[in-house]
C-alpha positions as CSV (number, residue, x, y, z in Angstrom):
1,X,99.2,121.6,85.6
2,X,98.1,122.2,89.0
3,X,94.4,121.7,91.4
4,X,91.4,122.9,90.3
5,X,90.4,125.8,93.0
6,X,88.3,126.3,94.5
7,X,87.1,122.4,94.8
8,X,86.0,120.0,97.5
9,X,86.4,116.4,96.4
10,X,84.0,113.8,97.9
11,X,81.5,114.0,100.7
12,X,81.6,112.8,104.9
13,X,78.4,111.6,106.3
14,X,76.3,114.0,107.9
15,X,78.7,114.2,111.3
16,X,81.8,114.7,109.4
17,X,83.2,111.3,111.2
18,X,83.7,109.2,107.8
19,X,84.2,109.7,104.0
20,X,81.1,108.3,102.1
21,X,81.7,109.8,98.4
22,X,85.3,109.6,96.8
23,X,87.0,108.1,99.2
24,X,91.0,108.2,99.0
25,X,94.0,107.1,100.7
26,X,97.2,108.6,102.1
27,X,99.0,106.9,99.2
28,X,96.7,108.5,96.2
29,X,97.3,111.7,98.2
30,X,101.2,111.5,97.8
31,X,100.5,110.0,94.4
32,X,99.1,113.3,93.3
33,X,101.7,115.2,95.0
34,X,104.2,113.4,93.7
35,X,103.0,113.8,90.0
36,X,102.2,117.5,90.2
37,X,106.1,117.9,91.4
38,X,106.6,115.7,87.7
39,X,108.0,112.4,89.6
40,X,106.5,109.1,88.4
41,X,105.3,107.7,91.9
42,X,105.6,104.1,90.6
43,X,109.8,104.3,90.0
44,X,110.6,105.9,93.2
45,X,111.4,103.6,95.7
46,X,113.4,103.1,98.2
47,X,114.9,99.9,100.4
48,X,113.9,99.3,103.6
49,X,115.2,95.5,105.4
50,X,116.6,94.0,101.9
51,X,113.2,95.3,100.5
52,X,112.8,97.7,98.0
53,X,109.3,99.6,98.7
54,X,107.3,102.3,96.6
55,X,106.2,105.8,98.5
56,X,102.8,104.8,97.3
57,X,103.0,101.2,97.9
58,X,100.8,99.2,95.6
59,X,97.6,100.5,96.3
60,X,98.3,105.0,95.4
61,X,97.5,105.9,91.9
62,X,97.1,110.0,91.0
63,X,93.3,111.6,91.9
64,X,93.0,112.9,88.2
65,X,89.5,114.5,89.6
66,X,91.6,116.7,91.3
67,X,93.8,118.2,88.5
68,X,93.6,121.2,86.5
C-alpha cells in the first residue's frame, strides 16, 4: 500500500488562501500516516494530565482517496 502519485487532492479558491474542495485536517493527515506505517490510529494513545488522549483525537480518520 502506499499514495497514489502523482495526485493533488482537493482544490484552494482561486488565491490559494483557503481549501474549498476536500478539505482535511492535521488529524486525517497523521491518520493516514499512521496507517500506511500499519498502526491503528484509534489504539494509540497516550496520557497527558490523568487523561489518556488519541494522536488523532476524535475527529482523524484515514483519507482513503489518497491511497494506492
Amino acid at each position: 500500500a502506499g499514495v497514489k502519485a502523482p495526485f493533488s487532492y482537493g482544490a484552494t479558491d482561486e488565491f490559494g488562501y483557503q481549501a474549498i474542495e476536500n478539505v482535511t485536517t492535521v488529524y486525517e493527515f497523521h491518520a493516514t500516516i499512521l496507517h500506511l506505517l500499519g498502526l491503528d490510529h484509534k489504539r494509540l494513545s497516550y496520557y497527558h494530565n490523568g487523561l489518556e488522549r488519541r494522536l488523532t483525537s476524535v475527529h482523524g480518520s484515514v483519507i482513503h482517496d489518497v491511497l494506492a
